[in-house]
Every structure is written in C-alpha cells, then in structure tokens.
C-alpha positions as CSV (number, residue, x, y, z in Angstrom):
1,X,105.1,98.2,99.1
2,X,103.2,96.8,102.3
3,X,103.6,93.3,101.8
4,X,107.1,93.5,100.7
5,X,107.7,95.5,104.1
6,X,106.0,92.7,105.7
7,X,108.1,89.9,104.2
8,X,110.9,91.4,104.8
9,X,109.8,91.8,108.5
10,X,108.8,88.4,108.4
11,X,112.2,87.1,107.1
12,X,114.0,88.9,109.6
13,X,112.2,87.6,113.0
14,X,112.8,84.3,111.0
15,X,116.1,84.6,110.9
16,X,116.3,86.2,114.3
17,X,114.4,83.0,115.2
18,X,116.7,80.7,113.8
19,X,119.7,82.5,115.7
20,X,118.2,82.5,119.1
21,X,117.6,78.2,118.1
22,X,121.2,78.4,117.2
23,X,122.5,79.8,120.3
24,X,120.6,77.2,122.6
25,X,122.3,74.1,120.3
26,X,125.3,75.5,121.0
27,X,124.5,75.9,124.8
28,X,124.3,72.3,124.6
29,X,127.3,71.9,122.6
30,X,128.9,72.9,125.4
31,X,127.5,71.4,128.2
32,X,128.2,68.0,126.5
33,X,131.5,68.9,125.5
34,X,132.5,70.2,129.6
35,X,130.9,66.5,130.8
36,X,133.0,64.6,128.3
37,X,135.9,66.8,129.6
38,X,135.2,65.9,133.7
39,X,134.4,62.5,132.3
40,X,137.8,62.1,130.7
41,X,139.7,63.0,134.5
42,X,138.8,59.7,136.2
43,X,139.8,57.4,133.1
44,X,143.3,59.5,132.4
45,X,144.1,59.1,136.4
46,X,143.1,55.0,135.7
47,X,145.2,54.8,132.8
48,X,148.2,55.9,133.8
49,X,147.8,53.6,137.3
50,X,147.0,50.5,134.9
51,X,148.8,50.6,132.0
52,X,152.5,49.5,132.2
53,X,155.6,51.6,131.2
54,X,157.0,49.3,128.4
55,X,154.7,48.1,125.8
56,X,155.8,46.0,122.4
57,X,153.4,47.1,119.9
58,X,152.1,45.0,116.7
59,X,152.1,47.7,112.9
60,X,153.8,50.4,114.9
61,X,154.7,51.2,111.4
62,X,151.6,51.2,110.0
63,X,149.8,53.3,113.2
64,X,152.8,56.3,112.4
65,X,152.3,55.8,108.6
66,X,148.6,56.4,109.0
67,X,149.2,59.3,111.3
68,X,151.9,61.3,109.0
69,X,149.6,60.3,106.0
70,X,146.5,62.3,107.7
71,X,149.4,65.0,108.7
72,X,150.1,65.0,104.7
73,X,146.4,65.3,103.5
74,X,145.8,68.4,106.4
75,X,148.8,70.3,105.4
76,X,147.6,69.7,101.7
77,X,144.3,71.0,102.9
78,X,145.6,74.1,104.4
79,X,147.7,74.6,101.5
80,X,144.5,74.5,99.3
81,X,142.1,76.7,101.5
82,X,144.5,78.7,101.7
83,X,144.8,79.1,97.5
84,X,141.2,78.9,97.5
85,X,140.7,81.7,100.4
86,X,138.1,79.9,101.6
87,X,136.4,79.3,105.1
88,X,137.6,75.7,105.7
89,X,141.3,77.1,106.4
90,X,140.6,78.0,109.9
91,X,139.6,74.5,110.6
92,X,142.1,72.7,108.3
93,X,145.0,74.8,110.3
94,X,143.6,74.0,113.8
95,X,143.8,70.6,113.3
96,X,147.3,70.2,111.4
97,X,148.3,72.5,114.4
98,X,146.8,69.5,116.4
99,X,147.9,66.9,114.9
100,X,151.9,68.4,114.6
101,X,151.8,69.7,118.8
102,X,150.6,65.2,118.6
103,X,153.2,64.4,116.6
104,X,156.1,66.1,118.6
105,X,154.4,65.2,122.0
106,X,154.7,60.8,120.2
107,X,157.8,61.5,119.0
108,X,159.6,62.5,122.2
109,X,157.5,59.9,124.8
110,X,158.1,57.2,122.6
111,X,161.8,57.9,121.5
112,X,163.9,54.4,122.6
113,X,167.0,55.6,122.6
114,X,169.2,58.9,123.4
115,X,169.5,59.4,119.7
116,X,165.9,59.0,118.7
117,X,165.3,61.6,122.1
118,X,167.9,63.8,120.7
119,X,166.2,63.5,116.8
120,X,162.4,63.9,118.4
121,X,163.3,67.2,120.3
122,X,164.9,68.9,117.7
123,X,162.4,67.9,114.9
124,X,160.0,69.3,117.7
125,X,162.0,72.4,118.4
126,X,163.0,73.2,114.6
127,X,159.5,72.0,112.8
128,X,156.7,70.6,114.1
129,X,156.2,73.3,116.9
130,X,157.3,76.5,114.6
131,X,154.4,74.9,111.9
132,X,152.2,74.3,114.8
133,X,152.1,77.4,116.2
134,X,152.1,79.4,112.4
135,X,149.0,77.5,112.0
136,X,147.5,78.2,114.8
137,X,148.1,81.8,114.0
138,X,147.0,81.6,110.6
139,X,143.4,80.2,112.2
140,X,143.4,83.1,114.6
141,X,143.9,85.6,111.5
142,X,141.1,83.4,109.5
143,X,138.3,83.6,112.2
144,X,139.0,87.6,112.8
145,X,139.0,88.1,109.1
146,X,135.5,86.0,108.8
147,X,134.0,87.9,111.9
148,X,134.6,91.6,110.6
149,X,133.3,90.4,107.3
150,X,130.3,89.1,109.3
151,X,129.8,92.4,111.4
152,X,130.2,94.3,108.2
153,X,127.4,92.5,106.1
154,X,125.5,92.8,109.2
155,X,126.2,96.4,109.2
156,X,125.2,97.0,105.3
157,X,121.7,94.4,106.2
C-alpha cells in the first residue's frame, strides 16, 4: 500500500509540475502576443497614410471565393462539433464568428456602388452579424460547459 501511496504522490507533484510549466508558457504566450499587438499600431497608422483609396485588384474573385470557401468549411465545422459534442466547437465558432464580423466589415468597405452598400449592410444586419454573434455565444456556452466539467473532475480527483 506504501508504494502505491507514493506513486500516486509522485504522479501528482508531476502533474502539479507540469501545470506550474504550463502556466509560465502561457506567460509568454502572452507577452508575445501584447508585443505583436503594439507592434501592429505603427504599421496600421503607415498603411492607411500610404496606401491609396482606390485600388484595381487582379482574382478579386478568386480572393472572395477562397474567403467564403474557408467560411463554408468553418460553419461545416461547427456544425460537426457541434453533432459530435466535442471540444473543437468553441474554437471552430470563434473563428466563423471571426471570419463572418470579416466578411460584413469587406463587404461594406469595399461595396462600389449605393446598391452593393445598400446589399452589404443588410446582409450584415440580417446574417452575418446575428450568425456572428450566435457563435460567439455558442463558444462562451462551450468554454463554461468545459470549465465546470474541469472543476468537477478536479473535485472527484
């Protein structure tokens, strides 16, 4: 009964180990993540002083195909977590949340006329931004769903 006490012991301050490595990764996660952030003010202020207004663009069709074909595969993604209840819908959700608030935002900048303007803004309105925003809920509800199973089979440990 000793050494089974003592690999359990040993398992834990393992895995106590492994948490406190863990929690110094992500220190540094974040410290890289705040320095791209600051790093990404200068160049944003640059390119919107050097970049002109009007630009013609070469496979315009093929850039916004692309886009709603990755906006296709992550809503099919969602769709299958979500069958599957399984972890990966929290981050399949945040990022079609992304990429629709992207889409809307694309939409309306680059509408050329007042009827592409009026067409971008209510797509936004009636879909992208409703779908957006039930995704980003649906992640919320995910990650606080996976969190009380985490206290709880830290509880019964």
């Amino acid at each position: 009964m000793g050494d089974l006490k003592r690999s359990l012991t040993s398992l834990m301050e393992a895995h106590s180990a492994i948490g406190v490595m863990r929690t110094r990764a992500l220190d540094w996660v974040g410290v890289l993540f705040a320095a791209a952030a600051l790093i990404l003010v200068p160049w944003v202020v640059f390119l919107v002083h050097a970049l002109p207004s009007d630009h013609r663009s070469a496979h315009w069709d093929v850039a916004w195909g692309g886009f709603d074909t990755a906006l296709a595969l992550l809503l099919a993604g969602v769709a299958v977590a979500a069958w599957r209840r399984s972890p990966w819908l929290e981050g399949a959700a945040t990022a079609a949340a992304t990429l629709l608030f992207v889409d809307a935002w694309f939409d309306i900048l680059t509408a050329s006329s007042r009827s592409e303007l009026v067409t971008a803004i209510v797509e936004a309105a009636v879909v992208e931004l409703p779908i957006a925003i039930f995704c980003l809920l649906l992640a919320r509800s995910v990650e606080r769903r996976l969190a009380a199973a985490a206290t709880a089979a830290e509880d019964c440990a």
